[in-house]
C-alpha positions in Angstrom: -44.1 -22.7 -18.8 -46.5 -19.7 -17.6 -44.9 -16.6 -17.0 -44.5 -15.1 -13.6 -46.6 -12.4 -13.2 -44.9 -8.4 -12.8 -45.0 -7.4 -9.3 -46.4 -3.4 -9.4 -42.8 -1.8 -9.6 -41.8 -4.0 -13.1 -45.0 -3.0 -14.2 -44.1 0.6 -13.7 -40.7 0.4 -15.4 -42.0 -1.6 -18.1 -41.5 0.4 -21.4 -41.5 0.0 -25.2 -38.3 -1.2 -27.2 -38.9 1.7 -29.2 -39.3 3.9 -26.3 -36.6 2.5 -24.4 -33.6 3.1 -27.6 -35.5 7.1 -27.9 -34.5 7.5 -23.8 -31.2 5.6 -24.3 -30.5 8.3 -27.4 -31.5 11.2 -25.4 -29.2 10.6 -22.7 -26.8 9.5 -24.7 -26.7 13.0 -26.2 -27.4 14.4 -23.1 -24.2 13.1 -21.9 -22.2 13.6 -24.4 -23.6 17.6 -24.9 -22.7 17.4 -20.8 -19.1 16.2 -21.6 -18.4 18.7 -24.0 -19.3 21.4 -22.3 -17.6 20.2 -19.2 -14.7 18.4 -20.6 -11.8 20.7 -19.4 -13.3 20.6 -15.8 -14.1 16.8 -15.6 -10.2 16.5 -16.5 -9.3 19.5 -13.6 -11.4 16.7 -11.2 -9.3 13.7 -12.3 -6.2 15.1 -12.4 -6.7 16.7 -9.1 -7.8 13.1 -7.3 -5.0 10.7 -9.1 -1.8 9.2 -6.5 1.1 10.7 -6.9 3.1 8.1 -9.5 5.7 5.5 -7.2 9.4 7.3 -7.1 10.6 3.8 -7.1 14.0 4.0 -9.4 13.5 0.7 -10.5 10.1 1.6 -12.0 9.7 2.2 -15.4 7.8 4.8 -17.0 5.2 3.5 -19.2 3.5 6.6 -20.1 6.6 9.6 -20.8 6.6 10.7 -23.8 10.0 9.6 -25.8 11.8 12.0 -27.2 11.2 13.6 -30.6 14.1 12.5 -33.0 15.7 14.4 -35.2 14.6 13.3 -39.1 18.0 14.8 -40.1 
């Protein structure tokens, strides 16, 4: 079965295997270095855009913490 030939824009995207894991690496740690940096203000943003939680009584509350118990 004879392959179909790359139209011009394949052709331009076309890049190693070795090549493609280094750029997947790099911004990999890119992101990551990003992350870091950013973290407490990334969280500020999500906090900020999540709904209010449902006041439904009959609800339950999956993610309160319980409450610390007393070892003795």
């Amino acid at each position: 079965m004879p392959r179909k030939p790359r139209t011009e824009q394949e052709y331009e995207l076309a890049v190693s295997d070795e090549a493609a894991a280094y750029i997947a690496d790099a911004l990999m740690q890119l992101a990551l270095e990003f992350e870091n940096t950013h973290y407490f203000q990334i969280c500020r943003h999500y906090e900020a855009i999540a709904p209010e939680p449902d006041q439904d009584p009959r609800q339950l509350d999956l993610f309160r913490r319980p409450a610390s118990r007393d070892p003795g």
